[in-house]
C-alpha positions in Angstrom: 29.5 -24.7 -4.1 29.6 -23.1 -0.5 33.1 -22.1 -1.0 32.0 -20.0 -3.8 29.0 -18.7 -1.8 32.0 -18.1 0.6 34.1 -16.3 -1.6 31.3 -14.2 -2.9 29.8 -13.3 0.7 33.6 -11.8 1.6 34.1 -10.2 -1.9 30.6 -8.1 -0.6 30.9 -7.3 2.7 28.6 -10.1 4.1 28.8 -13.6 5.5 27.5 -16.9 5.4 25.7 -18.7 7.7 24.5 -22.5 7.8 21.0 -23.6 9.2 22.3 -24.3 12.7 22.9 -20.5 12.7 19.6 -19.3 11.9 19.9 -17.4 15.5 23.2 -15.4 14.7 22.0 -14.8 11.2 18.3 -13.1 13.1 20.7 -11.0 15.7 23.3 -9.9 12.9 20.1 -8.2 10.7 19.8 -4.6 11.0 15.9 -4.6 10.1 14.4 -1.1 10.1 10.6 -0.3 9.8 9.7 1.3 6.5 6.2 3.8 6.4 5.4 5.6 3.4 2.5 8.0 3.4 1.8 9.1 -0.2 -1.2 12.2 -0.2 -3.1 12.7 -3.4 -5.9 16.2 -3.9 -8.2 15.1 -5.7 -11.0 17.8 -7.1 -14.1 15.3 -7.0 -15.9 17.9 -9.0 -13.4 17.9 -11.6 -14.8 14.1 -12.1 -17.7 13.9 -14.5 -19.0 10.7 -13.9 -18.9 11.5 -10.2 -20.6 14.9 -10.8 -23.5 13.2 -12.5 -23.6 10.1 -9.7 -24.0 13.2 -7.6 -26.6 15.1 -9.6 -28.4 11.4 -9.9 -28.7 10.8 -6.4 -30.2 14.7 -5.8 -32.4 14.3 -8.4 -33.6 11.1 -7.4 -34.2 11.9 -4.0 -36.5 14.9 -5.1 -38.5 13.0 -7.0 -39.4 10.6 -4.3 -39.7 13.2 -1.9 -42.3 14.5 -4.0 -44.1 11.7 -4.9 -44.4 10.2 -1.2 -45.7 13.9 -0.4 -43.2 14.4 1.6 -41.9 17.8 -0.6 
């Protein structure tokens, strides 16, 4: 079958190489870095559950503020 890998590589515009040319097959590849950077708003009031966590936490914290005497 490497004649059809052959065939294939030329009908596509690339090549084939055998383990012995691992090297030419590393210097032929055009490798390019890639960075994607994706930014996402997200109102943190707009989220209930995060609203009450918050709330919690307040509430919590006066409580034993004012029980430690500290309020």
């Amino acid at each position: 079958r490497p004649d059809l890998m052959a065939e294939l590589a030329a009908a596509t515009g690339g090549a084939v190489f055998t383990s012995d040319q691992a090297d030419a097959l590393a210097d032929r590849l055009e490798l390019h870095a890639r960075h994607r950077q994706h930014t996402r708003i997200v109102a943190v009031w707009n989220l209930p559950l995060l609203l009450g966590l918050f709330i919690l936490i307040v509430a919590l914290d006066c409580y034993l503020r004012k029980r430690r005497g500290m309020a």
